[in-house]
N, C-alpha and C positions, 0 to 999 in steps of 0.2 A: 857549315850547317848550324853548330852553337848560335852562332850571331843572328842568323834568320828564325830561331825558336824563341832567343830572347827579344827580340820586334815583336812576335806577336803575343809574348806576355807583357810586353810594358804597361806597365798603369800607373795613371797620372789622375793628382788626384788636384778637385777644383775645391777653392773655398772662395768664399764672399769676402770683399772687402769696402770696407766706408771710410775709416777713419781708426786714428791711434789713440787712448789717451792713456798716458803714467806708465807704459810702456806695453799695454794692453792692445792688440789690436781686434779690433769689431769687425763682424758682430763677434760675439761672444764665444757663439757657435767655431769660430776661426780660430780663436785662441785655445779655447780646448785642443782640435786635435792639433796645431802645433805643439802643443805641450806636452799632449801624448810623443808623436814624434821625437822631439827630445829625448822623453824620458825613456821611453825605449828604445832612442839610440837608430831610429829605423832610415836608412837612408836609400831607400825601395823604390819610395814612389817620386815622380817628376809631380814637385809643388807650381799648381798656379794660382797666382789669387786675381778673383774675377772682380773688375771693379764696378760698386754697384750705381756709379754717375761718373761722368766724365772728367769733373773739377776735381774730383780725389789725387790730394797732396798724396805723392808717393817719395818723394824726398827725405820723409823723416823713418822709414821701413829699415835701415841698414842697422838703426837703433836697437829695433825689437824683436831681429828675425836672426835665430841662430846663423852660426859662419857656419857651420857644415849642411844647413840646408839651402840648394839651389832653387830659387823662388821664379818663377817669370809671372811678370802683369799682364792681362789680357782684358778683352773686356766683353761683355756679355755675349753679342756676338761673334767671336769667336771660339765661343762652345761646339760642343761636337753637338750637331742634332738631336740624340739620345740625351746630353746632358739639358739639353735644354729645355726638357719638356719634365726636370724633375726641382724639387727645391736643394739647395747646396749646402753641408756637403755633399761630394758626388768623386765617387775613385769609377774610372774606366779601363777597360781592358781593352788594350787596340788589338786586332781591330774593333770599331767604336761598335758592338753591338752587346755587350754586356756592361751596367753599369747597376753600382752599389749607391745608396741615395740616404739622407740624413743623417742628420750625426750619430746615431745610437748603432748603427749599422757600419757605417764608414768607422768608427773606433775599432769595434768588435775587427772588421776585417786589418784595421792595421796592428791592431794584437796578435793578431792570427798567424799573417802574415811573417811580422816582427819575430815569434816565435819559430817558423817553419826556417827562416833564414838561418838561426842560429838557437837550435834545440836546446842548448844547456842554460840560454835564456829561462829557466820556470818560470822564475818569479814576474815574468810579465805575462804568462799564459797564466796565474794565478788572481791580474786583474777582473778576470770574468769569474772571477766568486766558484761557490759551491756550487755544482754540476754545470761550470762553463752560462749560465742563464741570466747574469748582472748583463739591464735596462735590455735584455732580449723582449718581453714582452711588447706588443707595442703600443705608442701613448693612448689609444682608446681606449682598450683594455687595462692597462694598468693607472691608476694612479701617481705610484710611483712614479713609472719612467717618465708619464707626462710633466708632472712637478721638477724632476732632474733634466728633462730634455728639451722638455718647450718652455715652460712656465718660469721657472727662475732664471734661466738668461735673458728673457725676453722684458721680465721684472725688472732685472737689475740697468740693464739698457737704459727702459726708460724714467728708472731712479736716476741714473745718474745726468739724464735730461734735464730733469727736474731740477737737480745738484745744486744748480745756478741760486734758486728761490730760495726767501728766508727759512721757508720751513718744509722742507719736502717730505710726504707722508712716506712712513715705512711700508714697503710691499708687504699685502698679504700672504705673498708665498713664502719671505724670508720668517714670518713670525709663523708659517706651519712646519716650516720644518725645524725651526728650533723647539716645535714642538714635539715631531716625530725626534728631535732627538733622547726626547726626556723618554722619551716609552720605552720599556723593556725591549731587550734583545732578543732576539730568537733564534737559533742556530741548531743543525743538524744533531751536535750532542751535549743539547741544552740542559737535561737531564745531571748529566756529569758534571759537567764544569757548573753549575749550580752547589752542588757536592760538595766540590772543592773547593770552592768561594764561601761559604758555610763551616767547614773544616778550618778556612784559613782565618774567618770570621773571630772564627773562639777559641784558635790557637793566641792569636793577636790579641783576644781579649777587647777586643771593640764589638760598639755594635753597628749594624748595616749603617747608621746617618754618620757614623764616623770613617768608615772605608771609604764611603762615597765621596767626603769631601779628601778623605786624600788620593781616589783618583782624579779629583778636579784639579787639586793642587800640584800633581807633576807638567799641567801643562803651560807651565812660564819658566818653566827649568832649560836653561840651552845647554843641558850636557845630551848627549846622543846617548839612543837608546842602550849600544854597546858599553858605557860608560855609567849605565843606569845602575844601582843595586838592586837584582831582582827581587829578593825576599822583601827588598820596601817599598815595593809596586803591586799593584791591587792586580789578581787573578787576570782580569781581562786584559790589562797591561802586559803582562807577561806573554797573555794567550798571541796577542795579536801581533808584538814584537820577537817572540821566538818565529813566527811565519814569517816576517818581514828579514830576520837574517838566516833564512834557510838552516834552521834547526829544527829539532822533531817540539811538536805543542807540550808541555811541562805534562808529564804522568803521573801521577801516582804510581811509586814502585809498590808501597804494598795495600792492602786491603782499605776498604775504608773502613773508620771506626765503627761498630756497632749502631750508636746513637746517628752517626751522618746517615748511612746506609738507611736507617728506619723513619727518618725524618718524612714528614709526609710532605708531595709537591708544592701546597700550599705553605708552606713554613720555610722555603728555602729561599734564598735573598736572589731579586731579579738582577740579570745580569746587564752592564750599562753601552751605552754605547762606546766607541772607541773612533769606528772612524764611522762613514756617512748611512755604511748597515750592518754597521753591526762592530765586532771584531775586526774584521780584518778588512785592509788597503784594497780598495778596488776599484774597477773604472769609475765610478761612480763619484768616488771621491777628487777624480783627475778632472769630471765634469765639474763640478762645483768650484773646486781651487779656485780656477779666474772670476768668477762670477762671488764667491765670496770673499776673496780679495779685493775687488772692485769696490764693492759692498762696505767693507771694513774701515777701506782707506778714507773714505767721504766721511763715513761715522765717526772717526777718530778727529779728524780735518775738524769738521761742521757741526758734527752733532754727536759730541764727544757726552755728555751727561747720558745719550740713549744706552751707549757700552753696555750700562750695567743691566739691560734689558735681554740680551743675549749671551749668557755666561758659556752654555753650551757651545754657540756657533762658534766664541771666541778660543774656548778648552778645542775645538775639532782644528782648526785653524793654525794653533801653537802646536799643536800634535801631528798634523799634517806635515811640518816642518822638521818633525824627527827625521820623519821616512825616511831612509836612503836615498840618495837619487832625485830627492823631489827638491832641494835651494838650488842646485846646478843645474837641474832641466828648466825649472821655471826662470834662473839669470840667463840663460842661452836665449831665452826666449822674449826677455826684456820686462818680465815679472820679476819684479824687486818683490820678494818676501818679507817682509817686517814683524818685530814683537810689541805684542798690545801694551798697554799701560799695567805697568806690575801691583797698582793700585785697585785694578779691575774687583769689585767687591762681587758675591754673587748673589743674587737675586732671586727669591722663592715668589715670587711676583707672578701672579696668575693674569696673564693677557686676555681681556673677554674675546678679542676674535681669533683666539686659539682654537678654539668652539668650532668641532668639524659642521659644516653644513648640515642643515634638518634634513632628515632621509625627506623624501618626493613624496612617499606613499603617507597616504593619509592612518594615523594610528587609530584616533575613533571616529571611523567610518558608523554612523547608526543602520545606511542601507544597505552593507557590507554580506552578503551571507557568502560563505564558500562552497568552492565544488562547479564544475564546469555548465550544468542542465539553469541552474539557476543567471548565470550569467547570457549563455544563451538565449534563455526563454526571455530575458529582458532586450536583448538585441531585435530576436524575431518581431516584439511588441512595438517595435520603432521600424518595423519594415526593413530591417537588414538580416538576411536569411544567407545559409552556405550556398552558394551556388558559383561553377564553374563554367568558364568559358570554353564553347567546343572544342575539342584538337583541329586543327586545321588539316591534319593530315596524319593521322594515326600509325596506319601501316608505312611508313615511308620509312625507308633505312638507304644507310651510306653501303653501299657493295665492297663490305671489307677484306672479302678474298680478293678481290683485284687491289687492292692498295700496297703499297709496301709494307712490311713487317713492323718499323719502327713507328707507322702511324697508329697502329693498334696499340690500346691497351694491356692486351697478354704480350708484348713487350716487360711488362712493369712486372717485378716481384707481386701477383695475385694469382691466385687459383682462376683454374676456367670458368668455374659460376659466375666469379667475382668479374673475371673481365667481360662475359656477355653482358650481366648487369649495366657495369659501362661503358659500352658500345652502345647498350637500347640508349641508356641517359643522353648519350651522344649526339644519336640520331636525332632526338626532341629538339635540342639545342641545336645542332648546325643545322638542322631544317628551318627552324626559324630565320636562324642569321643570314644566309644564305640566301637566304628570300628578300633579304632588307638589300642586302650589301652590291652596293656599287665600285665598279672597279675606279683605284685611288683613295678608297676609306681608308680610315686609320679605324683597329675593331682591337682593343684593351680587354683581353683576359685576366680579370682580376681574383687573387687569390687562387694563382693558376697552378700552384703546386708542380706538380710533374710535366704539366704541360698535354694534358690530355685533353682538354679542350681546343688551346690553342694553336699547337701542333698540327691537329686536323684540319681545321678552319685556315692556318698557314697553307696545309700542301692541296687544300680543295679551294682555295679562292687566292692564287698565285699577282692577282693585280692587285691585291692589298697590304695594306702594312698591318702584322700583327705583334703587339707587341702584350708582354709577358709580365704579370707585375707577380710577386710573391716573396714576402718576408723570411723567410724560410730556406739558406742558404743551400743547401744540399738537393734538396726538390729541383728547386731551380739551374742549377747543375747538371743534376741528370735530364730535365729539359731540354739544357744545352746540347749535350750529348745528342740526345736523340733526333736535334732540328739539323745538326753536324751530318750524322749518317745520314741523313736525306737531303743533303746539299741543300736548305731550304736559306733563301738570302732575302726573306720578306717579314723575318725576325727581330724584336730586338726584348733584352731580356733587362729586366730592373729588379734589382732586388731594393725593396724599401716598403716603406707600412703605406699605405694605397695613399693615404692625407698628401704623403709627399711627392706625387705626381700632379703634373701641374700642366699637361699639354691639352690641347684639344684631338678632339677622336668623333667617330660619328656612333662607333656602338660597342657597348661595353658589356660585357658575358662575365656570368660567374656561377661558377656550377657549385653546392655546398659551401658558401662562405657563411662561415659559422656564426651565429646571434645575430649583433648589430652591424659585423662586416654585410651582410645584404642592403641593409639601411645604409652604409657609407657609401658601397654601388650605386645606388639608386640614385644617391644625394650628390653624387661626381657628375652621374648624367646629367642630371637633370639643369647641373649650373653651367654645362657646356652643350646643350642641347638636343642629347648624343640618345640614341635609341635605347636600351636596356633590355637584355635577356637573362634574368637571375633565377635558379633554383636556392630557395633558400634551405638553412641545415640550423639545429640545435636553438630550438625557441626557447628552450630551458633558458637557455644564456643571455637571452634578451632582458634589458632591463637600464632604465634612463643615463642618460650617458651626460658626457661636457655639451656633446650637439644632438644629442635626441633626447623627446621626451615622448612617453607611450600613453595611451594609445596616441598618433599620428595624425589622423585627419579629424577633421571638424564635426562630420559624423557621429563618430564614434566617440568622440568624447562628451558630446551633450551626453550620451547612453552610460558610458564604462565610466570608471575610477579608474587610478594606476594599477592598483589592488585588484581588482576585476579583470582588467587586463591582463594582469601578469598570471592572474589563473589561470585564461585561454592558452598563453605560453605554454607553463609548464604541462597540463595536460595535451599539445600539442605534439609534443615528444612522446606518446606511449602511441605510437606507432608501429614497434617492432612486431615480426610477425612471429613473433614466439609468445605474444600475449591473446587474451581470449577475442573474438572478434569484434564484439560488442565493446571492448576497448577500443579497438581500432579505431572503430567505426566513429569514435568521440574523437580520437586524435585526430582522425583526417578531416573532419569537420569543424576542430579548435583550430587545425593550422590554416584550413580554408579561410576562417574568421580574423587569423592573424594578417594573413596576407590580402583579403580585401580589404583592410584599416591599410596597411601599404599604399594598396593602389589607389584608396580613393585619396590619400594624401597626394600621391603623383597627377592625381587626374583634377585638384585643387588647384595645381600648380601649369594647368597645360598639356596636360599627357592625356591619349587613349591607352588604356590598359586594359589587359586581362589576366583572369588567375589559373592558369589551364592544369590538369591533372596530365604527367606521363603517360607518354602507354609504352607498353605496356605498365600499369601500375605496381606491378610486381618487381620492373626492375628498380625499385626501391623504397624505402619506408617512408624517406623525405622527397616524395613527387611531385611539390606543387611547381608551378613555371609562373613566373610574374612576368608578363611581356608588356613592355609600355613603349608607345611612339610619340614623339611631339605632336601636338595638333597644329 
């Protein structure tokens, strides 16, 4: 019996493969989690690397791919179906109906994983930072994670294309974050160790520009951190090297002095980076390693005068190299580490395209006035008015006492309000879909969290394929669970940020996908020509992204500003019905206004749309339905 439990947890995880250089293998994306691997020792999952052309030299791989990991080459088509409809990385669970998809996700679960194997592991359950959340958000939303997940390996790729030419431009992204390295730190108890960086300031007798340059200065030192003398290493030094050898963070045993204590926030010295956020060693930094290694090795080679342009990346780089664990995961790996020029001067040189991008919104707007009536009343004057599309079928509900238990909602940890609530929500939606769907559709529940959309639509349209997207590991789980008790085998469940689904589908659903996740719905349809049933959720949150910019359609922006816009947003949200009516009544009618700027961008593009109101309208504050079909 062991043996037949562990078949159906095997998980084998897929990476991309093009090509090797300097021991590096691409894309980049590849090399990270080999690296991880490595360094966490994880020998879990069955490695494949999927070749991304035919003619790819696999002769020189024995070079760069540790001995204790079992590699097999396959090639695109020999994906599992599920893998194939997502972008790579991609870890699956046989059977092939759960799979994990992009890098920022497939890391986290090989941490996880790596840790559950061998619990006395911390220090690698410690790579997902303060409260488990390093590059959890995902690249739309965050900044961040996009820069460390998309942006700089994809940078560095096509620098080192470039490599060849006399003079290859330095990526924008590698001069932002030697920007974001310069910025203050932030950390849970920033307060304190501010304190004590302060304390240690004027014990030491220097001032802030002199600590600084000596923690710049321990990073061309090759003695190991162990070997370090703590007292002549700067606070954050300390901080982040006591974590890294499993000791308690340096305390003050007794009180602080008088004057530290009364110092006020603004007078205490900011704390600096150490590794990629902040203090301390995290995945985050395991991303970057190959990608600024890559990086380093060229500028050294070719365009060794630029060095002195990145002091910081190169201080992160020589410090990266203390870590523990990290010269012998990355030589398993065929990453040769190396130390920079001991010559490397450092440079107060101010880059002008360090320069974050100009906000979108216009600052002196002259026909700018605020507040929701005045925006409106400029809409109405161009002939775009709130107005909703019929319900097509109001009283219509699913007969949820005949159904099984696990299909309902009051399954789920909610109160009984909470679950009639969504059962009505339900009903809206799967009467829609329902009505579109052909037996053989592929119907993508996006941002499907628990699975309460897709679940139902699974076990009331059994000839279709439903498949389950949501970022949100746990959710997604108990999903599983529950398509498990209903023996339902017309599932399949991805965990990954919706970007990185790549398959075709005929209709895509998403009940409450918060902000601009409605926008990324919409925008997935429409480039696979797929129907679209969205209620959207939290207009507060809406606001121009890397692929959207607001208002949306043509319409609407002869009329609105960004600014304008984003007032309909946020008044859109005061919806709840704990507020007075005549509130309401403006929300429901800002979110009306948000979501026809939606649709008439879909119906710019080809689409019939409508913006239909729930019914009952009560079961919920956020009841608008955006329905679009291709013409």
């Amino acid at each position: 019996m062991k043996g037949v439990k562990k078949s159906l947890t095997e998980e084998y995880l897929y990476l991309d493969f093009s090509h090797q250089i300097e021991g590096c293998i691409f894309p980049l994306h590849t090399s990270a989690a080999l690296f991880l691997l490595s360094y966490c020792d994880c020998k879990i999952f069955k490695v494949c690397l999927v070749l991304t052309r035919e003619s790819t030299d696999v002769s020189l791989l024995k070079n760069v791919l540790s001995q204790d990991v079992e590699v097999q080459i396959i090639s695109r088509q020999e994906l599992p179906p599920i893998v194939q409809n997502c972008h790579l990385p991609a870890v699956v669970e046989r059977p092939d109906t759960f799979c994990r998809a992009g890098l920022a996700v497939v890391l986290r679960h090989i941490i996880q994983k790596s840790y559950e194997a061998d619990p006395s592991k911390t220090d690698i359950l410690e790579l997902l930072g303060f409260k488990k959340t390093c590059l959890k958000a995902c690249a739309e939303v965050s900044q961040w994670t996009r820069l460390c997940e998309l942006t700089i390996p994809l940078a560095v790729e096509n620098f080192l294309q470039e490599s060849s030419d006399q003079h290859p431009s330095i990526p924008t992204e590698i001069l932002q974050l030697e920007k974001k390295l310069s910025e203050p730190v932030r950390v849970h108890n920033d307060d304190k160790l501010r304190r004590q960086k302060l304390k240690q300031q004027k014990a030491a007798r220097v001032g802030p520009a002199l600590a600084k340059g000596e923690t710049k200065s321990k990073v061309h030192s090759q003695e190991t951190p162990e070997e370090l003398d703590p007292s002549s290493q700067s606070l954050e030094l300390n901080v982040a090297f006591s974590k890294l050898t499993v000791q308690e963070e340096p305390a003050a045993t007794n009180r602080e002095p008088s004057h530290i204590r009364k110092a006020k926030a603004s007078d205490l010295p900011p704390l600096e980076h150490v590794f990629a956020e902040g203090l301390y060693f995290t995945l985050t930094d395991i991303v970057l390693l190959p990608c600024i290694h890559q990086f380093l090795l060229i500028i050294c080679k070719k365009l060794s005068e630029k060095l002195v342009e990145f002091p910081l990346l190169a201080a992160w780089y020589q410090r990266i190299q203390e870590v523990p664990k990290v010269k012998t995961a990355a030589s398993q790996c065929g990453i040769h580490l190396f130390h920079l020029p001991e010559s490397l001067a450092m440079s107060n040189e101010q880059h002008p395209d360090l320069n974050e991008a100009p906000a979108l919104e216009e600052q002196n707007d002259p026909s700018f006035i605020g507040g929701p009536r005045p925006t409106m009343t400029k809409l109405m004057e161009k002939g775009i008015e709130v107005m909703f599309s019929p319900h097509p079928y109001p009283t219509w509900t699913l007969d949820w006492n005949s159904l099984p238990a696990a299909v309902s909602p009051k399954e789920g940890k909610m109160s009984s309000d909470r679950a009639l609530r969504k059962q009505q929500q339900l009903n809206n939606l799967v009467y829609v879909v329902t009505n579109q769907a052909k037996p053989g559709d592929k119907i993508v529940d996006f941002c499907s969290g628990g699975g309460h959309v897709g679940i139902v639509l699974a076990h009331t349209l059994p000839l279709c394929q439903v498949i389950l997207i949501e970022n949100k590991e746990l959710s997604l789980i108990r999903a599983k669970k529950r398509s498990d008790e209903l023996g339902l085998s017309n599932v399949w469940f991805i965990q990954a940020n919706m970007e990185y689904f790549t398959g075709m589908f005929n209709i895509g659903v998403a009940l409450h996908a918060c902000g601009v996740a409605t926008d990324m719905v919409i925008e997935l349809c429409i480039k696979t020509r797929a129907s679209f049933v969205t209620c959207p959720c939290c207009y507060g949150f809406i606001q121009n992204t890397s692929k959207f910019n607001f208002p949306k359609s043509e319409q609407f922006k002869k009329t609105l500003s960004y600014k304008e816009h984003m007032i309909l947003c946020r008044f859109a949200d005061q919806t709840a019905v704990q507020l007075p009516p005549q509130r309401r009544l403006i929300g429901k009618q800002c979110m009306c206004l948000v979501d026809l700027d939606r649709a008439r961008a879909a119906e710019e593009r080809g689409y019939s749309v409508q913006v239909i109101s729930m019914e009952p309208e009560s079961c919920s504050p956020k009841n608008n339905m955006i329905v679009g079909v291709p013409v």
